[in-house]
DSSP file (Angstrom, degrees, kcal/mol; ACC not computed):
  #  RESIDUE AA STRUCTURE BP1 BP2  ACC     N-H-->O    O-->H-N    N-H-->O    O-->H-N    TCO  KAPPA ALPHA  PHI   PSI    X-CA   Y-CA   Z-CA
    1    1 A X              0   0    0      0, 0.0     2,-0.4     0, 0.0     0, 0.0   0.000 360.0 360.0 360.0 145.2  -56.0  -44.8   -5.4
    2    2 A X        -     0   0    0     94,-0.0     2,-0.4     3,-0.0     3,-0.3  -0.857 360.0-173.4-108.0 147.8  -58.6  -47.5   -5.9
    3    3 A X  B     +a   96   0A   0     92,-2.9    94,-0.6    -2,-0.4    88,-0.0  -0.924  65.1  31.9-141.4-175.4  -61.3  -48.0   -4.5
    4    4 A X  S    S+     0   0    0     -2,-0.4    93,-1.3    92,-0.2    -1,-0.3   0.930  81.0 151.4  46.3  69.4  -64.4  -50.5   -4.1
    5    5 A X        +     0   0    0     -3,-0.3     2,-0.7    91,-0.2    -1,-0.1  -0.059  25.8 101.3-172.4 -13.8  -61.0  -52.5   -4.9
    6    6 A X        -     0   0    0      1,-0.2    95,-0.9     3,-0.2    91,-0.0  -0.878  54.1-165.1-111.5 125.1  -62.3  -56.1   -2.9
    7    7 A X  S    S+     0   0    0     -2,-0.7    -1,-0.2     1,-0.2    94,-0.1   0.940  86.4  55.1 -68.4 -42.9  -63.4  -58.5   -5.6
    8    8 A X  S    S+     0   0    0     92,-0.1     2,-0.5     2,-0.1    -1,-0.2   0.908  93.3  77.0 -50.3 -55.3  -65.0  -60.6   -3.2
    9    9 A X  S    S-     0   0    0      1,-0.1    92,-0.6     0, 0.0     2,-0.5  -0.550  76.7-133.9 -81.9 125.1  -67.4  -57.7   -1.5
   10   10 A X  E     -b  101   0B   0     -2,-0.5     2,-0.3    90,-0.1    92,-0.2  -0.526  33.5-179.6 -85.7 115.2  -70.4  -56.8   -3.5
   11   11 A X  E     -b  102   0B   0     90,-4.9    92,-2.1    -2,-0.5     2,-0.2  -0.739  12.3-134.5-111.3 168.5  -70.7  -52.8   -3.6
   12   12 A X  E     -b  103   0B   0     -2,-0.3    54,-1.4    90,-0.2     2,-0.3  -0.712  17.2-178.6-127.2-166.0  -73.0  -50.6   -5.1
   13   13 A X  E     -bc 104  66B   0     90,-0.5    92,-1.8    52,-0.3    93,-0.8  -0.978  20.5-129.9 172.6 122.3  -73.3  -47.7   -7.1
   14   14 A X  E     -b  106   0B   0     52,-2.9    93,-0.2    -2,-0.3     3,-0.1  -0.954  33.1-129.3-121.9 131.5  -75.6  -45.2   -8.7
   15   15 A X  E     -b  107   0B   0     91,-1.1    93,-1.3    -2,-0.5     2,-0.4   0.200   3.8-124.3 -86.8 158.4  -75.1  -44.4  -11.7
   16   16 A X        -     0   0    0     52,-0.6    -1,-0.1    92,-0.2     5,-0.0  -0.867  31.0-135.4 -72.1 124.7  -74.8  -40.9  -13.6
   17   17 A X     >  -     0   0    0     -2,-0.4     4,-1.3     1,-0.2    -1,-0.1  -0.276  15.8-117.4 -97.2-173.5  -77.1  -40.7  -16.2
   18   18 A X  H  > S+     0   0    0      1,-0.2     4,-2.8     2,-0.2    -1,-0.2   0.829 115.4  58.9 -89.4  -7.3  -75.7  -39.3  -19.7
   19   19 A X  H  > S+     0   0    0      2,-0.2     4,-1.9     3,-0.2    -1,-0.2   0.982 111.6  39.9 -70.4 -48.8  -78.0  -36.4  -19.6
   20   20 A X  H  > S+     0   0    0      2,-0.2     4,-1.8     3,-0.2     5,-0.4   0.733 109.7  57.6 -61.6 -32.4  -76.4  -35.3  -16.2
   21   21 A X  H >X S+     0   0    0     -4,-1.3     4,-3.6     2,-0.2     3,-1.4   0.911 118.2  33.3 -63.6 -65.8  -73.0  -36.2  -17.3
   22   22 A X  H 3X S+     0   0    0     -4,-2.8     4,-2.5     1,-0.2     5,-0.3   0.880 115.1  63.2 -48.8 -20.9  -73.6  -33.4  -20.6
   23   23 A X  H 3X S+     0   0    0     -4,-1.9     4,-0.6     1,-0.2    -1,-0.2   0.816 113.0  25.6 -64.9 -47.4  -75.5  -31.7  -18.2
   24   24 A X  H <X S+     0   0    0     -4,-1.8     4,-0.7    -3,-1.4    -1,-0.2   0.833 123.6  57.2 -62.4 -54.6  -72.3  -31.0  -15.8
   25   25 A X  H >< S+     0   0    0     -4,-3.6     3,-1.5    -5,-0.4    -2,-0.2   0.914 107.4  43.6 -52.5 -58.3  -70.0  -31.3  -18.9
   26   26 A X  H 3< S+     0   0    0     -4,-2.5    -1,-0.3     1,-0.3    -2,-0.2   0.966 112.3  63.5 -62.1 -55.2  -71.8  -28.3  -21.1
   27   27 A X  H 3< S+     0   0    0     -4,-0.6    11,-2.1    -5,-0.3    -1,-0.3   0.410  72.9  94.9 -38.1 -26.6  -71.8  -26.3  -17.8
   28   28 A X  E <<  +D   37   0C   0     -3,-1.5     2,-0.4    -4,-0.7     9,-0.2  -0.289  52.9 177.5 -91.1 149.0  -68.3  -25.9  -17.1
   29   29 A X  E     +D   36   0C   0      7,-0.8     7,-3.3     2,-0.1     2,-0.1  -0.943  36.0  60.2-149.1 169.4  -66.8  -22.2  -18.4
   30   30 A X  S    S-     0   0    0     -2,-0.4     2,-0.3     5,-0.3     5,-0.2  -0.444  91.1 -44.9 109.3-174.8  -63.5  -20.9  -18.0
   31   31 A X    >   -     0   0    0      3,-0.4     3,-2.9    -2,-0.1    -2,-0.1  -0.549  59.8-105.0 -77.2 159.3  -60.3  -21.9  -19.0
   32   32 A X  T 3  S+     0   0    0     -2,-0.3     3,-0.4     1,-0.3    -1,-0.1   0.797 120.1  49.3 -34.6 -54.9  -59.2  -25.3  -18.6
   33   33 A X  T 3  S+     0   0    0      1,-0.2    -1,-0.3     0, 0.0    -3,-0.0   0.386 122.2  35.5 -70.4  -5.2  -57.1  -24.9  -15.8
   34   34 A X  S <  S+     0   0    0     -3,-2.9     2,-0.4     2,-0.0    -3,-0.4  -0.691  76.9 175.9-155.2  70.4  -60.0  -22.8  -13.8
   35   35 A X        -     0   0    0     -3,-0.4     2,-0.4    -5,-0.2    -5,-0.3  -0.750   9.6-164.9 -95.0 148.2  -63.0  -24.3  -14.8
   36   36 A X  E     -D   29   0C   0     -7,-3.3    -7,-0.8    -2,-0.4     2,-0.1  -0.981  17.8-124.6-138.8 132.8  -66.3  -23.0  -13.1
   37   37 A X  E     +D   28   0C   0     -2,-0.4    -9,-0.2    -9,-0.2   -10,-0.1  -0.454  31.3 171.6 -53.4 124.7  -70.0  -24.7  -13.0
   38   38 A X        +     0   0    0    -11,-2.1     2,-0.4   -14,-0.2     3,-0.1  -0.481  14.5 142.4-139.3  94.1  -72.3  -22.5  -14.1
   39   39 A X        -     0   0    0      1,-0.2     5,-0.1     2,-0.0     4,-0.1  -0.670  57.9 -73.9-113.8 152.6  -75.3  -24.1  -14.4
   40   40 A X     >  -     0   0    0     -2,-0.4     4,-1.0     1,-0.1     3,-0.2   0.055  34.4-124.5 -68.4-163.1  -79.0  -22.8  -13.8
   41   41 A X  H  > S+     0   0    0      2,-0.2     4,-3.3     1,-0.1    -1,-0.1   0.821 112.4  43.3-105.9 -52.6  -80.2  -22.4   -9.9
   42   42 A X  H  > S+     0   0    0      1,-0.2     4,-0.8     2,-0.2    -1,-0.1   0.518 108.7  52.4 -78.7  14.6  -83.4  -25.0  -11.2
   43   43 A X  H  > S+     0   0    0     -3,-0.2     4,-3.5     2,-0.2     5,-0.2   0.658 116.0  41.8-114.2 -54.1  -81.6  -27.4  -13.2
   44   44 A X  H  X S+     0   0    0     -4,-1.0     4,-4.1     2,-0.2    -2,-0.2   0.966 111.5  51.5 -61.0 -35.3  -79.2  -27.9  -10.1
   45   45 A X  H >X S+     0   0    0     -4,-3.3     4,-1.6     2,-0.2     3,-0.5   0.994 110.6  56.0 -63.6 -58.8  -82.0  -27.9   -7.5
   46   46 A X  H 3X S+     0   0    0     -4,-0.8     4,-1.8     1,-0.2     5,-0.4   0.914 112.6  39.1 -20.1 -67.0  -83.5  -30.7  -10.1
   47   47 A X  H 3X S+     0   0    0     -4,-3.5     4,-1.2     1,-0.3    -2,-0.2   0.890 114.5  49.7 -81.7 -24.6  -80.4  -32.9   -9.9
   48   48 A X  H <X S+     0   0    0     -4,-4.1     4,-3.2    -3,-0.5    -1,-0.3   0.889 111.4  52.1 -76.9 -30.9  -79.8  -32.4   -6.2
   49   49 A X  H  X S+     0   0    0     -4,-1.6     4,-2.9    -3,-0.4     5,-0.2   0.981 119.6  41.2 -45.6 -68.8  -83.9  -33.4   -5.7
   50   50 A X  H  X S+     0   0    0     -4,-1.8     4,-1.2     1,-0.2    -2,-0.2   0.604 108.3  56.5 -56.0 -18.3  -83.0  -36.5   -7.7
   51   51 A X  H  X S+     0   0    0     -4,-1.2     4,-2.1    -5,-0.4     5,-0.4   0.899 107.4  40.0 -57.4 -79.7  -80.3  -37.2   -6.4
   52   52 A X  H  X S+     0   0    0     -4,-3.2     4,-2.1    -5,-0.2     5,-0.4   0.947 114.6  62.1 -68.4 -35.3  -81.2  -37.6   -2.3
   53   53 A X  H >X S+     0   0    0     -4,-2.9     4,-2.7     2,-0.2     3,-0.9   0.993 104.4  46.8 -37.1 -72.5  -84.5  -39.5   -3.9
   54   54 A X  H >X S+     0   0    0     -4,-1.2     4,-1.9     1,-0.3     3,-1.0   0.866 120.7  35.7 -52.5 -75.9  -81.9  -42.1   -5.4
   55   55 A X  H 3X S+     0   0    0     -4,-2.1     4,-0.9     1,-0.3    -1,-0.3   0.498 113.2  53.4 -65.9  -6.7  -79.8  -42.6   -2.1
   56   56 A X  H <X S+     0   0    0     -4,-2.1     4,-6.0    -3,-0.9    -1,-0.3   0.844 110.2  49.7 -79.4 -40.9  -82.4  -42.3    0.3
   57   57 A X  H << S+     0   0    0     -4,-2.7     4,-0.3    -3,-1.0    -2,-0.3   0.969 122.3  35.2 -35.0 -67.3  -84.1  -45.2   -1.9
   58   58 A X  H >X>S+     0   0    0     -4,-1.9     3,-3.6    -5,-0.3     5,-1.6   0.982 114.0  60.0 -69.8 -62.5  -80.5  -47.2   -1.7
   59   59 A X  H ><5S+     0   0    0     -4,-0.9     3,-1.4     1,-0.3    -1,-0.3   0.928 101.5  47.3 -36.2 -57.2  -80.1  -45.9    1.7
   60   60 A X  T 3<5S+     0   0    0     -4,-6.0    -1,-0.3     1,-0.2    -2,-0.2   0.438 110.4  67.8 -84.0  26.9  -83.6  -47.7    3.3
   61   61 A X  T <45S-     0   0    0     -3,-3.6    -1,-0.2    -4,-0.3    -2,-0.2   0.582 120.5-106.9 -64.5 -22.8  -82.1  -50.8    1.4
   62   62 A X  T <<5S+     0   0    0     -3,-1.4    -3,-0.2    -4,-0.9     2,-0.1   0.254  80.6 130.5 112.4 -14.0  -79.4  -51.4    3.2
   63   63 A X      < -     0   0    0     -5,-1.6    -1,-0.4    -6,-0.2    -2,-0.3  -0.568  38.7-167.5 -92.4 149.5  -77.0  -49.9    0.2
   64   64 A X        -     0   0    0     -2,-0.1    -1,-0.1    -3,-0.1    -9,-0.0  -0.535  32.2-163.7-135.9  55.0  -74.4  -47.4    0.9
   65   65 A X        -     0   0    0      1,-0.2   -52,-0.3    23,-0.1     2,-0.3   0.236  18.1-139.9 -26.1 136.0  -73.6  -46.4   -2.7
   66   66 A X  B     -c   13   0B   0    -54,-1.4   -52,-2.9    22,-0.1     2,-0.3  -0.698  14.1-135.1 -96.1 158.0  -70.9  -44.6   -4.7
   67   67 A X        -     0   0    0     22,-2.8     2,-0.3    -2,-0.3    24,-0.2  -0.582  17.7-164.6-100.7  67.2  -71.3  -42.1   -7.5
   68   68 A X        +     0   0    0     -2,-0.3   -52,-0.6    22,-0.2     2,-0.2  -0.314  15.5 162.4 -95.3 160.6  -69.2  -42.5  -10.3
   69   69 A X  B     -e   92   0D   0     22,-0.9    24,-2.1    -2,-0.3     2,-0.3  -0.395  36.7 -87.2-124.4 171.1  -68.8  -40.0  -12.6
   70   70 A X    >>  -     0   0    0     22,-0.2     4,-1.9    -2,-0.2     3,-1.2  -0.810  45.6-101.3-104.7 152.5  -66.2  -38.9  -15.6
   71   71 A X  H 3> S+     0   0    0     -2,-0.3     4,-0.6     1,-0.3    -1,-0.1   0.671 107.8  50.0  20.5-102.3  -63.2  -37.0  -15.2
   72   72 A X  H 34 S+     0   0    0      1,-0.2    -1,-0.3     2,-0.1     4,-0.1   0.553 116.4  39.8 -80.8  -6.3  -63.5  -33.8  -16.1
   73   73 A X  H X> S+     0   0    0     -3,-1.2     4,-2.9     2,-0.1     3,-2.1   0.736  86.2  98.3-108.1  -6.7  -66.8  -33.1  -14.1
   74   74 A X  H >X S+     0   0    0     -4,-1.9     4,-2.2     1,-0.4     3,-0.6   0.896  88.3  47.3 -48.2 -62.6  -65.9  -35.2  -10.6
   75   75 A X  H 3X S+     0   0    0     -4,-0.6     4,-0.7     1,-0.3    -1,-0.4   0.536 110.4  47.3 -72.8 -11.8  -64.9  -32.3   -9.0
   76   76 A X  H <> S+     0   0    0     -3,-2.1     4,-0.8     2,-0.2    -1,-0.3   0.639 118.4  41.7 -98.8 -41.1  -67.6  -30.3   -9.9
   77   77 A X  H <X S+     0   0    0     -4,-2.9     4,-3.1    -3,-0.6    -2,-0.2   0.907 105.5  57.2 -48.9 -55.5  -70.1  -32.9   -8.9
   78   78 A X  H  X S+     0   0    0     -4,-2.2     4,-1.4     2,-0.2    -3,-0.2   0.783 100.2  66.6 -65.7 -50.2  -68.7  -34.0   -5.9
   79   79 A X  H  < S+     0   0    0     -4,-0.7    -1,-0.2     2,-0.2    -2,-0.1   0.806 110.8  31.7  43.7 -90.5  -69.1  -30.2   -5.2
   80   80 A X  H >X S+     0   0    0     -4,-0.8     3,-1.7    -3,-0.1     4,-1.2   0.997 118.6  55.5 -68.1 -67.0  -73.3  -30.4   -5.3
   81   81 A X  H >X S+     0   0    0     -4,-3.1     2,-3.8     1,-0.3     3,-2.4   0.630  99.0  54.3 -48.9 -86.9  -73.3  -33.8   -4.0
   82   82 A X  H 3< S+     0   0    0     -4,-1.4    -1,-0.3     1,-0.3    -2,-0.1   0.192 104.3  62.4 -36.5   6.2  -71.4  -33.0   -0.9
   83   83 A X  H <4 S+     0   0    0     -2,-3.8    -1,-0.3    -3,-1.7     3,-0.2   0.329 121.5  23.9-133.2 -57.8  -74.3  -30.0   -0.2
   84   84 A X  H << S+     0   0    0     -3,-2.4     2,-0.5    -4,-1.2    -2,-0.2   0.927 139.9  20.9 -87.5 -64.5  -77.0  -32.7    0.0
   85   85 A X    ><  +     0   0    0     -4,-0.5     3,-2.3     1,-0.2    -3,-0.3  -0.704  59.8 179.0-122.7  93.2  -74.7  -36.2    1.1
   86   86 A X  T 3   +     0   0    0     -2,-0.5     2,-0.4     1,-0.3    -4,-0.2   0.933  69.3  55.1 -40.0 -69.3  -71.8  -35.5    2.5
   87   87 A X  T 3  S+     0   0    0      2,-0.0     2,-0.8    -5,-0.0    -1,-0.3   0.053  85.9 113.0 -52.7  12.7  -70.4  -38.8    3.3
   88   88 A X    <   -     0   0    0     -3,-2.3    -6,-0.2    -2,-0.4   -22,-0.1  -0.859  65.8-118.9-134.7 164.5  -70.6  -40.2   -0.2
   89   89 A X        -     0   0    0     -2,-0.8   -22,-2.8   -24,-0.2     2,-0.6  -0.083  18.2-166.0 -74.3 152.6  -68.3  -41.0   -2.3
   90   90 A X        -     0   0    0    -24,-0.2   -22,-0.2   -22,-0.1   -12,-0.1  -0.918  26.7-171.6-156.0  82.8  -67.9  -39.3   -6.0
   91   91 A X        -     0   0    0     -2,-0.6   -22,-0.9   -24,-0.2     2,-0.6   0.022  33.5-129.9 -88.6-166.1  -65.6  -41.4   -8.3
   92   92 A X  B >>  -e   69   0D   0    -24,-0.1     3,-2.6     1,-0.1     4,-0.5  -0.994  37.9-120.5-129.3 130.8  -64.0  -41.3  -11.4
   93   93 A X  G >4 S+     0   0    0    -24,-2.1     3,-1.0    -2,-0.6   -23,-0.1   0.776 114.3  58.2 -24.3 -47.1  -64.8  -44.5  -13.1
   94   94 A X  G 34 S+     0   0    0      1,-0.2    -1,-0.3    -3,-0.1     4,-0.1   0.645  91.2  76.8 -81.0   3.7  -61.2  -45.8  -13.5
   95   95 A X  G <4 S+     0   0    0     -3,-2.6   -92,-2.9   -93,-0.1     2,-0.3   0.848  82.6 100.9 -57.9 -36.5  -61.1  -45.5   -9.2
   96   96 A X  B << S-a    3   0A   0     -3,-1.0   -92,-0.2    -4,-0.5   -91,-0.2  -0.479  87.4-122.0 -63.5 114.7  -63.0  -48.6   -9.8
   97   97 A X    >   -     0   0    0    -93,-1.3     3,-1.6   -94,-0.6    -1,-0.1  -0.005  26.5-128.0 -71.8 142.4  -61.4  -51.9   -9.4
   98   98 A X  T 3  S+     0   0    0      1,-0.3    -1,-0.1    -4,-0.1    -2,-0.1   0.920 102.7  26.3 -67.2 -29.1  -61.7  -53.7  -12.6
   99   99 A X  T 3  S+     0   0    0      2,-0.1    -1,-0.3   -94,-0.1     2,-0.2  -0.313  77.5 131.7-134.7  95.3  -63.0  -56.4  -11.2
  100  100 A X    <   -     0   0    0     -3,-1.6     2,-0.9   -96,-0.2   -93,-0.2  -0.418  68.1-108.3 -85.6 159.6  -64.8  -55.5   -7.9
  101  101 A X  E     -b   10   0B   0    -95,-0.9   -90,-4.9   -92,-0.6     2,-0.3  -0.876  51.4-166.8-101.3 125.5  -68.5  -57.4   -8.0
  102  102 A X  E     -b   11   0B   0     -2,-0.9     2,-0.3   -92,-0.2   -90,-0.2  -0.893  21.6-160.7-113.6 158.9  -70.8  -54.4   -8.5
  103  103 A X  E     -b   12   0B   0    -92,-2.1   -90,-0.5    -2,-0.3     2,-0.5  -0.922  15.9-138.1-145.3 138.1  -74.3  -53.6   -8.3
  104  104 A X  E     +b   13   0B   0     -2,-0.3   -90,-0.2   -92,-0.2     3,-0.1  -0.558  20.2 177.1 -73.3 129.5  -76.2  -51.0   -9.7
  105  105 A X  E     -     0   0B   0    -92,-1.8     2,-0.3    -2,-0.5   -91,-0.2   0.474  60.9 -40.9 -95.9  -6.1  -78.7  -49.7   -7.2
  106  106 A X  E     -b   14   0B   0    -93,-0.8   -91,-1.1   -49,-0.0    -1,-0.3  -0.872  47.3-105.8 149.2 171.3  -80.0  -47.0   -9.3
  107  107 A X  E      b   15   0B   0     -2,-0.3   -91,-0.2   -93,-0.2   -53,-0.1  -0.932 360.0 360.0-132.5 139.0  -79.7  -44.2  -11.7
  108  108 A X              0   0    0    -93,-1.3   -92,-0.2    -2,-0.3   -88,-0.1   0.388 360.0 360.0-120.4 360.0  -80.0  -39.9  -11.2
């Protein structure tokens, strides 16, 4: 499934930074098939702080932002996020229509 998918409508989208992607990435233990976050209690409370900062920002814009993210950590993101903003959306990069008009509203 694709989404943000209408070339025409300009969405936006804050961005993952690459620290947060290894940050998620390193984090993950287990086997492949059963992978589990374990990440520290103040590192998460950091990204979830940074986090509602960026989307309340985008939020008293007007903006109603996606997250995308890689792969192998979406589900694990999507996770936290959903703890803090329920309602928003937590992609995987290729979800993204190749060419939907984006704008970045910010970065966590």
């Amino acid at each position: 499934m694709r989404f943000l998918h209408h070339p025409l409508r300009l969405s936006s989208l804050i961005g993952l930074s690459s620290e947060w992607e290894e940050a998620f990435s390193q984090a993950l233990t287990g086997p492949p098939e059963d992978r589990q976050l374990a990440i520290q209690p103040a590192r998460l409370t950091e990204f979830m702080q940074k986090l509602r900062a960026a989307f309340d920002t985008a939020s008293s814009a007007g903006e109603q932002p996606v997250l995308p993210t890689s792969g192998p950590v979406r589900f694990h993101v999507r996770a936290v996020v959903e703890r803090v903003r329920p309602a928003t959306p937590v992609l995987v990069q290729n979800e993204i229509y190749a060419r939907a008009r984006i704008r970045t509203a910010g970065q966590v």
